[in-house]
C-alpha positions in Angstrom: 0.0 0.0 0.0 1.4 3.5 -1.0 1.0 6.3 2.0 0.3 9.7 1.1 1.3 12.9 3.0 -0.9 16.1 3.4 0.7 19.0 4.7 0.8 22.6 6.1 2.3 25.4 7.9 0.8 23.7 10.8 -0.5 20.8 10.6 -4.1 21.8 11.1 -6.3 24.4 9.1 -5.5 24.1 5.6 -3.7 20.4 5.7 -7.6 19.4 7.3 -9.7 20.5 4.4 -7.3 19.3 1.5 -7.2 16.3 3.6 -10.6 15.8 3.3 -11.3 16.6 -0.4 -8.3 14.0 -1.5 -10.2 11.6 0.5 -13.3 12.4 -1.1 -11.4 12.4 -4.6 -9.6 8.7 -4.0 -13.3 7.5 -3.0 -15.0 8.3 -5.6 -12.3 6.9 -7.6 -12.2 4.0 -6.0 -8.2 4.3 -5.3 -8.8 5.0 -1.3 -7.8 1.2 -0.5 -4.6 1.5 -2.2 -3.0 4.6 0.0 -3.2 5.2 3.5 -3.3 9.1 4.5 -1.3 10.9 7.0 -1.1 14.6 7.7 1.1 16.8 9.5 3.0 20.3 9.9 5.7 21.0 7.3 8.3 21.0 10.0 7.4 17.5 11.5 7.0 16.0 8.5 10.6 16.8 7.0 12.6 13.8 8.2 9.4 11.3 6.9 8.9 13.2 3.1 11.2 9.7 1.7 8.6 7.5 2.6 5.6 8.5 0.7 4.6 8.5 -2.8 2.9 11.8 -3.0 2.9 14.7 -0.3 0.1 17.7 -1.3 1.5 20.5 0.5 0.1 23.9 1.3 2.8 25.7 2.1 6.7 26.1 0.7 8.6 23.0 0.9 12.3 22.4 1.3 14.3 21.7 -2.6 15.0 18.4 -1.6 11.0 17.7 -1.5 10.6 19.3 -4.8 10.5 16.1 -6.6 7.3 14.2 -4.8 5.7 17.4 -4.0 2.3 18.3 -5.5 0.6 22.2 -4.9 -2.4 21.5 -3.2 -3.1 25.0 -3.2 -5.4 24.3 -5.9 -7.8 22.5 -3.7 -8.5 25.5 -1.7 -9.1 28.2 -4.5 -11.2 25.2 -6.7 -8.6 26.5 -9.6 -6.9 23.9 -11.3 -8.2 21.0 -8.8 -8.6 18.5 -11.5 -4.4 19.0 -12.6 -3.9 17.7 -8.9 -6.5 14.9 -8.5 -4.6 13.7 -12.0 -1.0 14.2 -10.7 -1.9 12.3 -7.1 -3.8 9.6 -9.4 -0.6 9.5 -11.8 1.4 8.6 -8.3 -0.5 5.7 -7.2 -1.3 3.9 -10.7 
């Protein structure tokens, strides 16, 4: 099973409600038995980012993320969601 990472500044607000709508997104796709979620704050998160196959971040990210990172500022402002429901489905497939 792949994991997948949803971060923040702080590990709360923002993370929560993209969070939410991936989970919604992988459901409805019927891809939410092949990843297991975790969230977190940017800064507790740093030392894990190797172990996942997609982080959604919505906040700046260190350049050694840059790679496995995918905006997920996107699913806050509802512009450009659908570019980010295809890269996170391009990462588990």
């Amino acid at each position: 099973m792949k994991k997948g990472l949803i971060v923040c500044g702080t590990g709360v607000a923002t993370s929560t409600v993209v969070l939410g709508k991936v989970k919604e997104y992988l459901t409805k796709e019927d891809l939410i038995s092949q990843v297991e979620l975790h969230q977190a704050n940017i800064n507790d998160a740093h030392s894990r980012s190797d172990d996942y196959a997609f982080i959604v971040s919505t906040t700046i990210v260190p350049d050694d993320w840059k790679e496995n990172v995918i905006d997920g500022v996107p699913l806050l402002t509802w512009i450009g969601e659908e570019e980010v429901y295809l890269e996170i489905r391009n990462k588990l497939v």
